[in-house]
C-alpha positions as CSV (number, residue, x, y, z in Angstrom):
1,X,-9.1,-20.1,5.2
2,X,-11.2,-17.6,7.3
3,X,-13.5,-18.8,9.8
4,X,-17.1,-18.2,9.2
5,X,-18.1,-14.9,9.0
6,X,-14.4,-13.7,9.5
7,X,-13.1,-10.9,6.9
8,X,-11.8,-13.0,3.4
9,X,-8.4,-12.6,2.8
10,X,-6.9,-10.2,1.5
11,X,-4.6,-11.2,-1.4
12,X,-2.2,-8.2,-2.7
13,X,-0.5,-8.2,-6.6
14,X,2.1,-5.7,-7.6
15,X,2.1,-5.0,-11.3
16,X,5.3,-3.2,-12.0
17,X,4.4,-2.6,-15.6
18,X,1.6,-0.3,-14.0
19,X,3.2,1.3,-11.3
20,X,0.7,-0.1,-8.6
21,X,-0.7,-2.8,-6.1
22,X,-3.6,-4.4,-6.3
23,X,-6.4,-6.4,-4.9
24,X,-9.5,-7.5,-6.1
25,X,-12.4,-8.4,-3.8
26,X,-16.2,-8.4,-4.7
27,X,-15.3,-7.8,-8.3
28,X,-13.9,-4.5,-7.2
29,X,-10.0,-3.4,-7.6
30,X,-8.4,-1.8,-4.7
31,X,-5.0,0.0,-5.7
32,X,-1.8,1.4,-4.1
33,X,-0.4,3.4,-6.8
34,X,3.2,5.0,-6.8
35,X,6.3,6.4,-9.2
36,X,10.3,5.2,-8.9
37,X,12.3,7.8,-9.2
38,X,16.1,7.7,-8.4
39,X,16.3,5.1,-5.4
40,X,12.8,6.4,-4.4
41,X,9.0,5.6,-4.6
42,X,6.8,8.4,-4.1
43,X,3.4,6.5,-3.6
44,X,0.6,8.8,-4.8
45,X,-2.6,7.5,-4.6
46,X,-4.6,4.6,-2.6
47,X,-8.1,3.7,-4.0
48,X,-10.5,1.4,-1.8
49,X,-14.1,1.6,-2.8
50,X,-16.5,3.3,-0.1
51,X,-18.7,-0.1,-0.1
52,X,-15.1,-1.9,1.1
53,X,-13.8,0.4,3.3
54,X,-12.7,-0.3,6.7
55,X,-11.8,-3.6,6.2
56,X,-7.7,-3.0,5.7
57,X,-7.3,-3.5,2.2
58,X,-5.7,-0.3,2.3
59,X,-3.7,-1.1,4.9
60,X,-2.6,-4.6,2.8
61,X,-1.9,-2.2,-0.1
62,X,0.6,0.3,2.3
63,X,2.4,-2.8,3.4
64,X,2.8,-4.2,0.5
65,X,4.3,-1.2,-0.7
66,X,6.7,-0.8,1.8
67,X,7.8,-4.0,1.7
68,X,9.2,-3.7,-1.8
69,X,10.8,-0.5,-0.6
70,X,12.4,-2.1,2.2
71,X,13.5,-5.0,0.4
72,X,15.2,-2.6,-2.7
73,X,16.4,-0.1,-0.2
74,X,14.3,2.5,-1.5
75,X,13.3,6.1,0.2
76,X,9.7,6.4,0.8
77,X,8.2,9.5,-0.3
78,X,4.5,9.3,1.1
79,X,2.8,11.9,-1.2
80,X,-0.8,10.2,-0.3
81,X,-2.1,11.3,2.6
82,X,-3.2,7.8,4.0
83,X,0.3,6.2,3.4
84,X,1.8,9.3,5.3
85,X,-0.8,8.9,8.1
86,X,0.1,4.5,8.0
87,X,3.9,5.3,8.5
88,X,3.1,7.8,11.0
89,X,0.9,5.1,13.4
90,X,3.6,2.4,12.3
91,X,7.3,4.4,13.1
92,X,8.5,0.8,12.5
93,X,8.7,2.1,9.0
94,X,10.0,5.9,9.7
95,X,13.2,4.9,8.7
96,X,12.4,4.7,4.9
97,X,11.4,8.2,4.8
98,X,13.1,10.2,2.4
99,X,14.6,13.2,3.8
100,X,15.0,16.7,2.6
């Protein structure tokens, strides 16, 4: 549990039916979306509303997203900007990039 006045927690969903993460705080949905292709995820689009921004949802979302690539040995394709500016701050994930 957060302490008081501490940011809530962050709780991410993936919903592989809809080719996206999710989370849901203040009755607003936060998303990571992508597409599979041929041992690939190209993610395409992160979503945070302006009134919850800086708070790391995205961030949650990126991670989230790269876990499942690192756990199903897929290659990253970072065609959103902020997940190619994430990996590019965290190299400890450079090595899912797709190449070529």
């Amino acid at each position: 549990m957060p302490s008081a006045g501490g940011p809530p927690s962050i709780d991410v969903r993936h919903h592989p039916a809809s080719n996206r993460f999710e989370a849901e705080l203040e009755n607003r949905t936060c998303v990571l979306e992508y597409q599979r292709e041929s041992g690939r995820i190209v993610f395409t689009h992160t979503y945070v509303p302006p009134e919850l921004r800086g708070r790391g949802i995205a961030e949650k979302l990126v991670q989230a997203g790269l876990a499942l690539a690192r756990a199903e040995q897929l290659r990253v394709v970072p065609a959103c900007s902020y997940v190619a500016a994430y990996i590019k701050r965290h190299t400890e994930y450079e090595d899912l990039l797709a190449t070529g």
